[in-house]
C-alpha positions in Angstrom: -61.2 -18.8 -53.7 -59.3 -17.5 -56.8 -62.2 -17.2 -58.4 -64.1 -14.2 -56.4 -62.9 -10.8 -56.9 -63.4 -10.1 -52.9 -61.8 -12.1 -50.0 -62.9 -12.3 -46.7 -61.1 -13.5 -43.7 -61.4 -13.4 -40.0 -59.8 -15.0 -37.1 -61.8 -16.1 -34.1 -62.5 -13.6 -31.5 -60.1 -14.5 -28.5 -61.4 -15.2 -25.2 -59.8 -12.8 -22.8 -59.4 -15.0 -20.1 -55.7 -14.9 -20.2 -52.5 -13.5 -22.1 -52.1 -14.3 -25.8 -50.3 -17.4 -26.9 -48.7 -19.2 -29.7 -51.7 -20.7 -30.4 -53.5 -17.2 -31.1 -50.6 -16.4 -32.8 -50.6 -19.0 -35.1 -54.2 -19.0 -36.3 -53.9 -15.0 -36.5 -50.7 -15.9 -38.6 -52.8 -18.1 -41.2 -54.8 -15.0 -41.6 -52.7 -12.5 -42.3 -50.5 -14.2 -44.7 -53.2 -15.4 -47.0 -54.8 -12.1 -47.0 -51.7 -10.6 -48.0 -51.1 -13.1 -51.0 -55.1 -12.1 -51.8 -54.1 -8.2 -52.0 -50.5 -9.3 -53.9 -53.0 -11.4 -56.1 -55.2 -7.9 -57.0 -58.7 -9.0 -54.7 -60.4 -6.8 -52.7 -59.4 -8.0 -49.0 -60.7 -7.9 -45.2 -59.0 -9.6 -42.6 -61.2 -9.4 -39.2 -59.5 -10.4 -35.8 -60.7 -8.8 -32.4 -61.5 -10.1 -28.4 -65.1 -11.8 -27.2 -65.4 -9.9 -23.8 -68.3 -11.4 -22.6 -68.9 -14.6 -19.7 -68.6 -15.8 -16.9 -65.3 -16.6 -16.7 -64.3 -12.6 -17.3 -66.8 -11.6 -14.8 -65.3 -14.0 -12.2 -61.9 -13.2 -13.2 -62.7 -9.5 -12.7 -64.3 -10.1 -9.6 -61.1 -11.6 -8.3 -58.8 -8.8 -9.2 -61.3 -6.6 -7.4 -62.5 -4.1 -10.6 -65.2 -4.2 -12.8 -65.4 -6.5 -16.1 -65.0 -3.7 -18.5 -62.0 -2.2 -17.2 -60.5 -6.2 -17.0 -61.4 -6.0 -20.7 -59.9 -3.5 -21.4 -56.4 -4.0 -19.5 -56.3 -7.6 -21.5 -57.8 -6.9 -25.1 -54.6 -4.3 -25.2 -52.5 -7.3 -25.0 -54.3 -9.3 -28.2 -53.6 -5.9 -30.0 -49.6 -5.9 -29.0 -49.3 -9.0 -30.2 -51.1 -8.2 -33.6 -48.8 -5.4 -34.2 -45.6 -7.0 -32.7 -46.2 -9.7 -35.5 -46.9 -7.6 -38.3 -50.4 -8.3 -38.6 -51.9 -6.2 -41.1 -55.9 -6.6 -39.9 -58.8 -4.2 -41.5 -60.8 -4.6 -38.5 -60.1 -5.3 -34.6 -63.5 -5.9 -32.9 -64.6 -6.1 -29.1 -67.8 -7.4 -28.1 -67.9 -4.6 -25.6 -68.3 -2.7 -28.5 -72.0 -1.0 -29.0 -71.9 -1.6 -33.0 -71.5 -5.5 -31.8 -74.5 -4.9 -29.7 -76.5 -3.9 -31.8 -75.5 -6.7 -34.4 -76.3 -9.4 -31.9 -79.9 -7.8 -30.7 -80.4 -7.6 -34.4 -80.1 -11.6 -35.1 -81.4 -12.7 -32.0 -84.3 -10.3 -33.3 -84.4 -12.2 -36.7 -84.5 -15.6 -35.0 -87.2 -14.9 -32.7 -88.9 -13.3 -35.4 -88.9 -16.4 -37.8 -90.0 -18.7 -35.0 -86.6 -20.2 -34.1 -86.5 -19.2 -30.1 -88.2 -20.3 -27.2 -88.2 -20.5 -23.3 -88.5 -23.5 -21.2 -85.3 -24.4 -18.7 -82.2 -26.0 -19.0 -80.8 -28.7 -16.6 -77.0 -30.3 -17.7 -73.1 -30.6 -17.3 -71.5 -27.2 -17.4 -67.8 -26.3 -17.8 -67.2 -22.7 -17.0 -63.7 -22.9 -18.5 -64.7 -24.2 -21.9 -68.5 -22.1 -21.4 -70.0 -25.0 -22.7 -72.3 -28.0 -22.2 -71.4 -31.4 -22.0 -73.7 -34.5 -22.5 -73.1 -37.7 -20.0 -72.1 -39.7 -22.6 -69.2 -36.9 -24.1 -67.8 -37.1 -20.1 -64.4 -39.0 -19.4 -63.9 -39.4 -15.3 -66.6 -37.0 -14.7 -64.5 -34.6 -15.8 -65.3 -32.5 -19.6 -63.4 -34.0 -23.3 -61.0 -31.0 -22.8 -60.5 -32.0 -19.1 -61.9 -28.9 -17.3 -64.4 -29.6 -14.4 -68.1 -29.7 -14.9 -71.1 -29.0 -12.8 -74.9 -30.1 -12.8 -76.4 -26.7 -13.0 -80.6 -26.1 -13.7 -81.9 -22.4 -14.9 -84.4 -20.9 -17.3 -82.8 -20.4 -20.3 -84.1 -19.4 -24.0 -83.1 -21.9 -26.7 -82.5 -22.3 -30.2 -84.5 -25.0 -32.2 -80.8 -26.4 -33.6 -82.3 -30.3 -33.9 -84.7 -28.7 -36.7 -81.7 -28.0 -39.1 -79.8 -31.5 -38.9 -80.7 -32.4 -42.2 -80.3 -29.0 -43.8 -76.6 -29.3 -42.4 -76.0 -32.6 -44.2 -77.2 -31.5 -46.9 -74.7 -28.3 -46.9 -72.1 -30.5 -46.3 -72.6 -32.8 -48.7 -73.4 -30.1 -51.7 -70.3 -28.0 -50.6 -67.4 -30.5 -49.6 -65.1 -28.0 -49.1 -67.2 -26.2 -46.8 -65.2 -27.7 -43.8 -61.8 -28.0 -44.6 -59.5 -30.1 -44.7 -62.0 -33.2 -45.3 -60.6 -35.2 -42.1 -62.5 -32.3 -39.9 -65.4 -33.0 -41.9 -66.0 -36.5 -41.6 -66.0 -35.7 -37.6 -68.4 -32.8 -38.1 -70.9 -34.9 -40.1 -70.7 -37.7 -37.6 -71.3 -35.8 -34.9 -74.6 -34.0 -36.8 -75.9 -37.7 -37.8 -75.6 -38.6 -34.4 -78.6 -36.1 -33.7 -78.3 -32.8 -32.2 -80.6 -31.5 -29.1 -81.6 -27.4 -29.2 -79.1 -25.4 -27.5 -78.9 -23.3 -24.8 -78.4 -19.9 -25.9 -79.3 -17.8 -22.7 -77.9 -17.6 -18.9 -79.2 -16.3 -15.9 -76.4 -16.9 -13.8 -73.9 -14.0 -14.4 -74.8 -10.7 -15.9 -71.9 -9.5 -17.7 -73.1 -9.4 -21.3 -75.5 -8.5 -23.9 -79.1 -8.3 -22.3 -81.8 -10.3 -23.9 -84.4 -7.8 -25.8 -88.0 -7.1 -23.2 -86.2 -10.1 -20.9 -83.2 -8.3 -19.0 -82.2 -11.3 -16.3 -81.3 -13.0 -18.9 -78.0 -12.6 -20.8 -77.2 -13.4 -24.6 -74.5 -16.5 -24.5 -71.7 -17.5 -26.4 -73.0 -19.0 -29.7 -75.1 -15.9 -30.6 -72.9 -13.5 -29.0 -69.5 -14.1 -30.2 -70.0 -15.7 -33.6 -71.8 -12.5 -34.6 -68.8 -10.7 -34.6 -67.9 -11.9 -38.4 -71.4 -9.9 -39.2 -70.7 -6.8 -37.2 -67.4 -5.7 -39.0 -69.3 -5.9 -42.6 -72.1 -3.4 -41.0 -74.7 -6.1 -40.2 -77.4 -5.6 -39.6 -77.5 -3.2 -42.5 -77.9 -5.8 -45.4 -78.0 -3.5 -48.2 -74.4 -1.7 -46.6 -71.8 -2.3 -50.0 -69.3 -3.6 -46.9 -72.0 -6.4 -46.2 -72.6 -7.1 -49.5 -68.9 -6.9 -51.0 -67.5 -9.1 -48.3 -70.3 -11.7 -46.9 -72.7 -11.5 -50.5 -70.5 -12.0 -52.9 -67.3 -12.9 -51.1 -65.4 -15.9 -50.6 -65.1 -15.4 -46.8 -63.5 -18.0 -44.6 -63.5 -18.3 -40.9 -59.7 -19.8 -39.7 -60.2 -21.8 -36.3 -58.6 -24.2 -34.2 -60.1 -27.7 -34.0 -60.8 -27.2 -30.2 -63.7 -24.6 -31.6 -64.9 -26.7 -34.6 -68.5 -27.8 -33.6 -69.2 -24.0 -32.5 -68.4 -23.2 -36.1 -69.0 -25.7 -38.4 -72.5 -26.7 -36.9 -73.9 -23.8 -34.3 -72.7 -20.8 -37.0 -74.4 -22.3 -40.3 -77.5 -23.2 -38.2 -77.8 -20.0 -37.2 -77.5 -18.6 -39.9 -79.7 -20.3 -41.9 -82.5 -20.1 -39.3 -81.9 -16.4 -39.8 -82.3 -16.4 -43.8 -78.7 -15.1 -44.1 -76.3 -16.5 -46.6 -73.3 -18.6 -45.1 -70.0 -18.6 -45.2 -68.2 -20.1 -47.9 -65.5 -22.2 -45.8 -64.4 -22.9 -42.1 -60.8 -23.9 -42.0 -59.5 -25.4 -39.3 -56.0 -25.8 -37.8 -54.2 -28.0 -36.1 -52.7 -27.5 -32.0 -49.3 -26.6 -31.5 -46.8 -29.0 -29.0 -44.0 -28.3 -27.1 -41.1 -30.5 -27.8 -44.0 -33.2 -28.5 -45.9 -32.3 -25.4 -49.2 -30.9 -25.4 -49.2 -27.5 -23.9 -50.2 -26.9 -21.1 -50.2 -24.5 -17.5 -49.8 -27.3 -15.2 -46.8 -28.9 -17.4 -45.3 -24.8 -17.4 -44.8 -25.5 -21.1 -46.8 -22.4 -22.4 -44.8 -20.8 -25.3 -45.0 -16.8 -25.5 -44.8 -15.8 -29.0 -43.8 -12.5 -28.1 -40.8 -13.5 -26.2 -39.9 -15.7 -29.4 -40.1 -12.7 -31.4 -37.6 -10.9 -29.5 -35.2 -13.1 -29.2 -35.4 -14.1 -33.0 -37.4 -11.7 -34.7 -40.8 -11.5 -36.0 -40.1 -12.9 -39.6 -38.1 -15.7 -38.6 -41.2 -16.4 -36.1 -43.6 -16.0 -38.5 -41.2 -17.9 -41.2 -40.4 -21.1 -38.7 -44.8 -21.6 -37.8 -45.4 -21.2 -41.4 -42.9 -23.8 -42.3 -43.3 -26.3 -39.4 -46.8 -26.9 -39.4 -49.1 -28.5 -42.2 -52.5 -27.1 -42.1 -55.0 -29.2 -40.3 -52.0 -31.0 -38.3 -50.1 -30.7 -35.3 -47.4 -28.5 -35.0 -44.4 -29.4 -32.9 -42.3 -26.7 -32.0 -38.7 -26.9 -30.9 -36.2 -23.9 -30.6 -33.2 -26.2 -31.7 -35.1 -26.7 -34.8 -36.7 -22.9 -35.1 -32.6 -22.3 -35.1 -31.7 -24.5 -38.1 -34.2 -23.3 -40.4 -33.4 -19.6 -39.3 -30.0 -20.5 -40.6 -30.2 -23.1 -43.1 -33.2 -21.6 -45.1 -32.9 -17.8 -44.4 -29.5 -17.2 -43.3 -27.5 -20.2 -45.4 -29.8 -20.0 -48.5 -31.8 -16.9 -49.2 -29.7 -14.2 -47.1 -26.7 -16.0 -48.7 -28.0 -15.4 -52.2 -28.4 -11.5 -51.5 -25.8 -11.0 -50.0 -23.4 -12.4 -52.4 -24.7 -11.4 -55.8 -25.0 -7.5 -55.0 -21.8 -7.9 -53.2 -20.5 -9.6 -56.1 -22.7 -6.7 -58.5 -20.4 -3.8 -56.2 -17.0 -5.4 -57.0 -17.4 -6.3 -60.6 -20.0 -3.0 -61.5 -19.4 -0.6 -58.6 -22.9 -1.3 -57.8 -24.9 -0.9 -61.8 -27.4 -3.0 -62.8 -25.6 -4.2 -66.0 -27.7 -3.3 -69.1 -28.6 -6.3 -71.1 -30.5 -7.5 -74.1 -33.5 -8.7 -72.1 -34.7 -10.4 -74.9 -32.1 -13.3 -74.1 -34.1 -14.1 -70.9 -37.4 -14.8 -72.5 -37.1 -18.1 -73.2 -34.3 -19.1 -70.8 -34.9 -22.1 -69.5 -32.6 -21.5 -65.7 -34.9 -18.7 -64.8 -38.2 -20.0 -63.2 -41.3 -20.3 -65.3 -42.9 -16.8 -63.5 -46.7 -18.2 -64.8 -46.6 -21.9 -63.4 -45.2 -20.1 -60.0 -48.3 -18.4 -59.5 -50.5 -20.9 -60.8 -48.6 -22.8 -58.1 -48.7 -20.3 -55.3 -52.5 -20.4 -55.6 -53.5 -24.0 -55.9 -51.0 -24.1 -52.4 -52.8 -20.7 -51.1 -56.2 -22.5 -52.0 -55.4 -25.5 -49.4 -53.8 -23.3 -46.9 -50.3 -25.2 -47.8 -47.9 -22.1 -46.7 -45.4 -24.9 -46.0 -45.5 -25.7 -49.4 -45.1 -22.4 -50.9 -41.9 -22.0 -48.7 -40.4 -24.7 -49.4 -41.4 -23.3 -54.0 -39.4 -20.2 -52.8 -36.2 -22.1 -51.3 -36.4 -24.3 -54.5 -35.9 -20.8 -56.4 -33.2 -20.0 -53.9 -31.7 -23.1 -54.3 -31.6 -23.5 -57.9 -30.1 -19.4 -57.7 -27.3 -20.4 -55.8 -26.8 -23.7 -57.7 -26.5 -21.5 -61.4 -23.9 -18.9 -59.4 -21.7 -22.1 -59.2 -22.2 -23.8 -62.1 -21.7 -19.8 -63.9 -18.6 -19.3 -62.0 -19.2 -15.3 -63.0 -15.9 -14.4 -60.9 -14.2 -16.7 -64.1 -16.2 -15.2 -66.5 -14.9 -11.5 -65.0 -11.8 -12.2 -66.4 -12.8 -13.7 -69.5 -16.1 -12.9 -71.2 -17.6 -9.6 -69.0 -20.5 -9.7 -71.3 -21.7 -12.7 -69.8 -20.9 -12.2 -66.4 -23.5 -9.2 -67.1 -26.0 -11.5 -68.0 -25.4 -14.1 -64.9 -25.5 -11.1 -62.7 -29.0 -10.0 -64.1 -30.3 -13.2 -64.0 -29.4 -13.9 -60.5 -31.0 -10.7 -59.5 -34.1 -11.8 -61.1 -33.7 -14.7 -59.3 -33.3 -12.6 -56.0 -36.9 -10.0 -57.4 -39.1 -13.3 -57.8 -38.3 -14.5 -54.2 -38.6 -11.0 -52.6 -42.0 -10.6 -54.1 -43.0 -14.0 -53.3 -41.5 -14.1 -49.5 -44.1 -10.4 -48.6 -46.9 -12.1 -47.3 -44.7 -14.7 -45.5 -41.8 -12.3 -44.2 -42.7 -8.7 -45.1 -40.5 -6.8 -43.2 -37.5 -8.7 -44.6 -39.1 -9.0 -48.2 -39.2 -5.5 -48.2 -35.4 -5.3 -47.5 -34.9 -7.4 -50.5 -36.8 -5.3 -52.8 -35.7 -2.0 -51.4 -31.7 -3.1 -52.2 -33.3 -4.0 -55.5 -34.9 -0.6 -56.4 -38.4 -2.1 -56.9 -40.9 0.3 -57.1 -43.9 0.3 -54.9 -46.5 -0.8 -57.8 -44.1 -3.4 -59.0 -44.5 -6.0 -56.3 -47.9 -7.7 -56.8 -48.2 -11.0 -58.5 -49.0 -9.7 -62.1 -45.5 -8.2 -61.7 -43.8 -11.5 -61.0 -44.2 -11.7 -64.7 -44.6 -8.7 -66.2 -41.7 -6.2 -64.8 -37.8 -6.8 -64.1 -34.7 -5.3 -62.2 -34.6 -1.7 -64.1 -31.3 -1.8 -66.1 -28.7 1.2 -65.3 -29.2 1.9 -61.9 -27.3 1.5 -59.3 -28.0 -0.2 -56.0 -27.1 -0.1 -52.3 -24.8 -1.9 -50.7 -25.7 -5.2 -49.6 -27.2 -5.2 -45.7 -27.6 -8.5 -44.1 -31.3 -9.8 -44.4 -31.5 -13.3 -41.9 -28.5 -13.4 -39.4 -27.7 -16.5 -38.0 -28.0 -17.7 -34.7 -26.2 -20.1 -32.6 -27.7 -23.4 -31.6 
């Protein structure tokens, strides 16, 4: 990852179907906070999200409400976009698959395949499931019924398909010659059993509802799912344009990554590269893949009434504590269990109790003692001090966590600097040292706002509206926020700061 001076990043496009929820909100999350680390870290960044408009299930859910698909469309892919911006989501690129540029993307590889021998026409008879738009093999049903639970049919219709079974082996072989390919490994292992266990040609047509991309000289039939959606991670890099600088900086010579949930892993980690490959177009360098999140230890669900708005959480709390408490819960690749009582105590124990604390108290403590001045001292005392954190290993550390996806872990580096902050204003005792050696109160007060710079540049991607706060009350200029500047710029000495405003209030349990 590190390694490429270009990073490319996309959610999946969501389904329409329904109202955004945490879930969407989560895997969006992942997205946005490691392509903000990228940019802090000086790369080149895109960060994709968007809405897949196309189905049956949108044309029936149209049909109920009595208007036509694209005006249902366009009443719910409003809603993906006020959640994006509610949260702070800082994407390059929101695509629909209404879109004509995605159109034209998706005739263009479905043009490549059938030009390189990889489509055909012959008719398709199987278990459908219109809620998951996929097909199900007899021996993947459990009571009749589809792995996710939804209800399947027996339906039988032409249908063009793609020759899938002809690239088993090349897929082993990708996943064996890039082991980080699918990540983390525990996905893996289920991806490659489910390739050796042999894979059939799929189904990439329908003739059964017509609300979609048409299939080039054969109009009954509509473009499905695989082809359609997946090519939206082309379509925002200017596909089919291969010689476009987007296409080349970002899917080239990139490392791009496509964040999913596990419920979409076999559409991504086997269909995607396939087709890809079948087309003679280079693949992605990594599909990560997150875990679901429960309720309380429940799975979430409609019929339970368990279904946790994000937006609603992120007016009562706020959007950085939300974003901070998914962040901090959840290890990538695992289950996430949410609980409010819990969302509460690391609001205030990490935020309010710790970090807020530490603000609040040393620029409080900087107005009392200084009226507010940054004390000038002899910065070549702090070179080698051994309470300040090591600003190097930090960001060695920040990016061996970001490289995993371990956001978790990187919180819990920043409340270790927090921690260790707060521990040194006790042990320093700088209201004793007011009254009997001022010039080393000085130097306990500019350490600690070190201390308090470091966190605020390192809590941006995570919490930026708050972040911001903190390096605002600091006087941090604009270009001294990256990474590089972690190390290689401090508080300015002689100027005076702003009162302390509260950062994280607390809230009651």
């Amino acid at each position: 990852m590190e390694q490429f001076e270009s990073f490319y990043i996309t959610t999946p496009i969501y389904y329409v179907n329904d109202k955004p929820h945490i879930g969407h909100a989560y895997t969006s999350l992942i997205c946005d906070v490691a392509a903000r680390f990228m940019k802090l870290a000086g790369k080149n960044v895109k960060f994709t999200t968007g809405t897949d408009e196309h189905g049956q299930k949108i044309e029936k859910a149209a049909k109920t409400k009595g208007i036509e698909p694209k005006e249902f469309t366009d009443e719910i892919s409003v809603t993906f976009r006020k959640l994006a911006e509610l949260m702070n989501f800082d994407y390059d690129d929101f695509i629909r698959t209404t879109e004509e540029r995605h159109e034209k993307a998706v005739i263009a590889l479905w043009n490549r395949l059938e030009e390189r021998g990889q489509i055909y026409l012959d008719s398709y008879s199987g278990w459908y499931s219109v809620r998951d738009e996929a097909f199900y093999q007899e021996s993947e049903l459990i009571y009749g019924r589809a792995p996710t639970g939804a209800e399947v049919q027996w339906i039988k219709e032409e249908s063009y398909f793609f020759r899938l079974s002809s690239w088993q082996n090349k897929l082993l072989e990708l996943y064996e010659n890039q082991p980080n390919f699918i990540f983390p490994e525990s996905r893996k292992n289920e991806v490659v059993s489910f390739v050796k266990s042999g894979l059939t040609d799929l189904s990439i047509s329908r003739t059964s509802f017509n609300w979609g991309i048409k299939v080039p000289e054969n109009d009954k039939h509509v473009i499905y799912v695989w082809i359609d959606a997946l090519t939206n991670y082309l379509t925002s890099i200017g596909f089919p344009n291969i010689e476009d600088e987007e296409y080349k900086k970002f899917w080239t010579n990139s490392f791009n990554v496509h964040v999913i949930g596990k419920d979409i892993l076999r559409f991504h980690a086997v269909y995607w590269p396939a087709i890809l490959l079948a087309a003679d177009l280079p693949l992605p360098k990594q599909i990560a893949v997150h875990g679901w999140w429960l309720n309380e230890g429940e799975k979430i669900s409609k019929s339970l009434g368990n279904v946790i708005d994000p937006i609603n959480l992120a007016e009562e709390f706020g959007v950085d504590q939300l974003r901070y408490f998914l962040l901090r819960e959840a290890s990538f690749g695992q289950d996430g269990n949410f609980s409010k009582k819990n969302m509460i105590s690391r609001i205030n124990s990490e935020l309010a109790n710790n970090i807020g604390n530490l603000v609040q108290r040393t620029i409080s403590f900087l107005h009392k003692q200084c009226f507010g001045v940054v004390p000038v001292v002899d910065r070549n005392l702090l070179k080698d001090d051994e309470s300040l954190p090591n600003c190097k290993a930090i960001i060695d550390q920040v990016m061996d966590h970001l490289s995993k996806y371990e956001f978790n872990q990187i919180i819990l580096l920043i409340i270790n600097i927090s921690s260790k902050a707060n521990a040194y204003i006790d042990k320093s005792a700088p209201w004793t040292l007011s009254k009997t050696d001022r010039e080393r109160m000085d130097l306990v007060i500019y350490k600690l706002l070190e201390y308090i710079r470091m966190i605020g540049i390192l809590l941006q991607p995570i919490v930026p509206k708050s972040a911001k706060m903190i390096l605002d009350q600091l006087q941090i200029p604009k270009e001294q926020r990256d990474l590089k500047s972690l190390c290689n710029a401090c508080v300015s000495l002689g100027i005076t700061l702003p009162k302390p405003t509260p950062i994280f209030l607390r809230f009651d349990i």
